[in-house]
N, C-alpha and C positions, 0 to 999 in steps of 0.2 A: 437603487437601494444599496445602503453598503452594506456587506458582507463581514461579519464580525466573527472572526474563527472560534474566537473561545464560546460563541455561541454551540457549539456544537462537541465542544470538550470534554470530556469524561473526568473531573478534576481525581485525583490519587486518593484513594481509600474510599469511595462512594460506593453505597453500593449501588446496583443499577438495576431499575426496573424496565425493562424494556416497554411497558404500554405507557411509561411517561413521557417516553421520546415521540416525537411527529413522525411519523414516514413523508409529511407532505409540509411544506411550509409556503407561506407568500412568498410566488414567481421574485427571483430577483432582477426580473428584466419586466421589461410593457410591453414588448413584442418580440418578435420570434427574431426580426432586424436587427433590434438591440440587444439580443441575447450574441446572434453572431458576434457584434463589435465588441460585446465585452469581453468573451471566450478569444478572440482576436487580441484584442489586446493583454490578456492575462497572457498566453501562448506568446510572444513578444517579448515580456518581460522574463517569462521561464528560459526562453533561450539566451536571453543574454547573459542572466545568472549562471544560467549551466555555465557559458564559457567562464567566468568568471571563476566557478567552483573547480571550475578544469584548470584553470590556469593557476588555480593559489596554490591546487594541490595538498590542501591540508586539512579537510572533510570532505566524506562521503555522506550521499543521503538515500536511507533505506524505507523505500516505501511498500509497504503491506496494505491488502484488499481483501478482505474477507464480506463473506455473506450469502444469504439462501441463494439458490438459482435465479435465474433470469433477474437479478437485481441490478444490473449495468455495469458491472466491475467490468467483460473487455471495453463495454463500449467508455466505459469514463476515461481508460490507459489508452484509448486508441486518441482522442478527441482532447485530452487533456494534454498528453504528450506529443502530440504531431510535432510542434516545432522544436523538437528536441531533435540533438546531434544525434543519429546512432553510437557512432565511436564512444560516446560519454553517458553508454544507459545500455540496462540489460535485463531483461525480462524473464524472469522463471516462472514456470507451472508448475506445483508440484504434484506428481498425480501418486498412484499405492506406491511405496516404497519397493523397489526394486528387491532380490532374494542379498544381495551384498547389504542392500542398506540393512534391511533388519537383522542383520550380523551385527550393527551397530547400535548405540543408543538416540533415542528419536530425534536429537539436535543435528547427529553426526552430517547428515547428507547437504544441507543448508549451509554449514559453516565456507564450504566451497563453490557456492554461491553467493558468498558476501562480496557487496561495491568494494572496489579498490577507492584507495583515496581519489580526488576529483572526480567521482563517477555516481549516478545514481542507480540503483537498482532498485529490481521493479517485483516483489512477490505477488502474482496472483492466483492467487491462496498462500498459506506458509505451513511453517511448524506449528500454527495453531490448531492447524486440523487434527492431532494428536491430540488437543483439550477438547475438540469440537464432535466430530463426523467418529471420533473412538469414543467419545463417551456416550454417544447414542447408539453407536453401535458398539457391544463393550466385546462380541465377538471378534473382533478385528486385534482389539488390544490383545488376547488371549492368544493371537496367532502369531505376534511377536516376541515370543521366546523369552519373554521375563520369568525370573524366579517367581516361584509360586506365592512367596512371603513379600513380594512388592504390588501384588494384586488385588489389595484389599480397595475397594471404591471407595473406602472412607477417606484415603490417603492419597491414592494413587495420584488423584488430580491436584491437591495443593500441593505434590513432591514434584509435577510438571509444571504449577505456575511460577512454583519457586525457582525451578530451571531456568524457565523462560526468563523472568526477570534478571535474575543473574547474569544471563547469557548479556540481556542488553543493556545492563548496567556496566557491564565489562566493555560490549559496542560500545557503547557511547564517551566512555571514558578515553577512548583511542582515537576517536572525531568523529564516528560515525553516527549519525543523528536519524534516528527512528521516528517515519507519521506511520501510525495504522489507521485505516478506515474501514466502517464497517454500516455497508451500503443497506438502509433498514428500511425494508421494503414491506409493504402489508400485503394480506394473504391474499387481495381480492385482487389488488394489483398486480401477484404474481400468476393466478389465474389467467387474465386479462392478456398478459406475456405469453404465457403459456397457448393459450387459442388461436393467437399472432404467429406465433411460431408453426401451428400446427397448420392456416387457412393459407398461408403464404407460401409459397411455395419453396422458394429463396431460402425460408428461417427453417425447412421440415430439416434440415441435419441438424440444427441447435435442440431438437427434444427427442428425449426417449424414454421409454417407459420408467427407466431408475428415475424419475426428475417427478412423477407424477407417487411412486413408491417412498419417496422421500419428504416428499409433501404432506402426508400419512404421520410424519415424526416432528410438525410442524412445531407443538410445544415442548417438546423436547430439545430442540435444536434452539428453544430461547431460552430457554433455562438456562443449558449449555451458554447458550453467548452469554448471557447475564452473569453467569458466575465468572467467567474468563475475563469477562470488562471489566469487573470490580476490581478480578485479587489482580491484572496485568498492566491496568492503565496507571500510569507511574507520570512524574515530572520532566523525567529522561527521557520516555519513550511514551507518549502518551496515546490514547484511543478518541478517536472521533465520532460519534454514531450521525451520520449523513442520511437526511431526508432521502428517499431515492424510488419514489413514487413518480416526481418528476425528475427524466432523466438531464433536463438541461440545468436545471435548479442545483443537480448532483456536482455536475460538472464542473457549474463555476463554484461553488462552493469549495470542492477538491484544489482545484485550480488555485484559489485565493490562499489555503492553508497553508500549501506547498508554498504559494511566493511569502505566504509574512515568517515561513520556516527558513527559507534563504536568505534572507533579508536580514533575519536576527545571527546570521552567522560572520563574525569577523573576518571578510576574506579583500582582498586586494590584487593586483596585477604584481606581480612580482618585478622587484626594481634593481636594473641593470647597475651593474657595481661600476666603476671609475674605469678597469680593466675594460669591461664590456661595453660600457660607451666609446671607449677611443678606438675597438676595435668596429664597433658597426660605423664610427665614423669613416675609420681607412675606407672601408667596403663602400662606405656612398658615396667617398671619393674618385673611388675607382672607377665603381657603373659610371659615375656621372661624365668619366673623362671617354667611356665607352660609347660607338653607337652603332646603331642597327647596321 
């Protein structure tokens, strides 16, 4: 079954109902075999791009993962990335803002986790958690030192979407190409996770009671996405809302976006000038007249 990205696109200016979107769609695979081969061969194609983005040197790609608990974001960057270089990829967590970052304003600590050119980096979670996990909790936001006159809730959040966009409309302008994903899992299915985590013994450090407290602000936390998806998914940097009740469905799915995202980018091997061909000639000259 092919995998059609803009099926799952958030086109720019929509707004976004979350109970429209699936959590669950038809398997893109017929068996669990051909699921392997295809995640195989997408991983395949992602590494030869990477090198390829390594070697132009002339875009970066910023990948963002947002979504409730237990909804497969490590395992999607574990499984999706495998055959990626480390040296050409970097993975951030961002967890509470440090006492220095909130010295700063909420973009500040991220900008120094941005991919250099040729490189992909990897947020899982980002600076969205500021539109997200602070607007349902709005005590959090209160404890970052804002003037009192920028705390109005009528505002506060379209003056941080507005940032955001900003921020990555300036990324992008520079070659840095922004996918976000947002892994949309349903309540019963996070449940389901949730008892997996708790009967298995293996999974008991993946839960803790915040995970089960947090569950508690479940429509809250979709309002929150909903409003974040509408006013942030842009042309430049667009949002994906990804089935992820099934996690292999997730996978290729991610997998596929990512390769038609590299794919659409003008890049090439970089071509040795007149100077540089006659000097790697001397050298093959050289070895060649050399021997063990």
């Amino acid at each position: 079954m092919k995998i059609n990205s803009k099926d799952f696109l958030v086109h720019a200016g929509k707004k976004v109902k979350l109970k429209n979107y699936p959590t669950t769609v038809k398997p893109m695979y017929k068996s669990k075999e051909q699921y392997g081969q295809i995640l195989k061969k997408h991983i395949e194609e992602l590494s030869s791009l990477q090198n390829l983005l390594y070697a132009s040197n002339r875009y970066s790609l910023l990948l963002i993962f947002q979504a409730m608990d237990a909804a497969g974001k490590d395992s999607a960057i574990k499984h999706v990335m495998s055959g990626i270089n480390p040296q050409g990829c970097q993975v951030f967590s961002f967890k509470h803002p440090s006492t220095e970052e909130l010295e700063h304003d909420f973009l500040w600590r991220i900008v120094q986790c941005l991919p250099e050119r040729g490189r992909i980096g990897i947020f899982n979670r980002s600076y969205y958690e500021e539109v997200l996990i602070v607007r349902v909790h709005p005590e959090i936001l209160h404890s970052e030192g804002l003037p009192n006159e920028l705390l109005g809730k009528h505002t506060i959040w379209h003056q941080r979407y507005n940032s955001i966009v900003n921020l990555e409309n300036h990324l992008h302008s520079n070659g840095t190409r922004i996918i976000k994903f947002f892994l949309h899992i349903s309540k019963e299915e996070q449940r389901k996770r949730f008892l997996k985590r708790i009967d298995e013994p293996e999974k008991n450090w993946k839960f803790s009671l915040d995970d089960i407290e947090e569950r508690k602000f479940w429509k809250h936390y979709m309002k929150a996405y909903e409003d974040c998806l509408s006013a942030t998914s842009t042309t430049d940097a667009p949002w994906y809302v990804i089935p992820a009740d099934d996690k292999e469905n997730t996978r290729l799915i991610i997998s596929q976006i990512i390769l038609d995202a590299l794919k659409e980018l003008k890049m090439s091997y970089p071509k040795p000038t007149a100077k540089r061909r006659q000097e790697l000639h001397s050298i093959r000259k050289l070895l060649g007249t050399q021997k063990s």
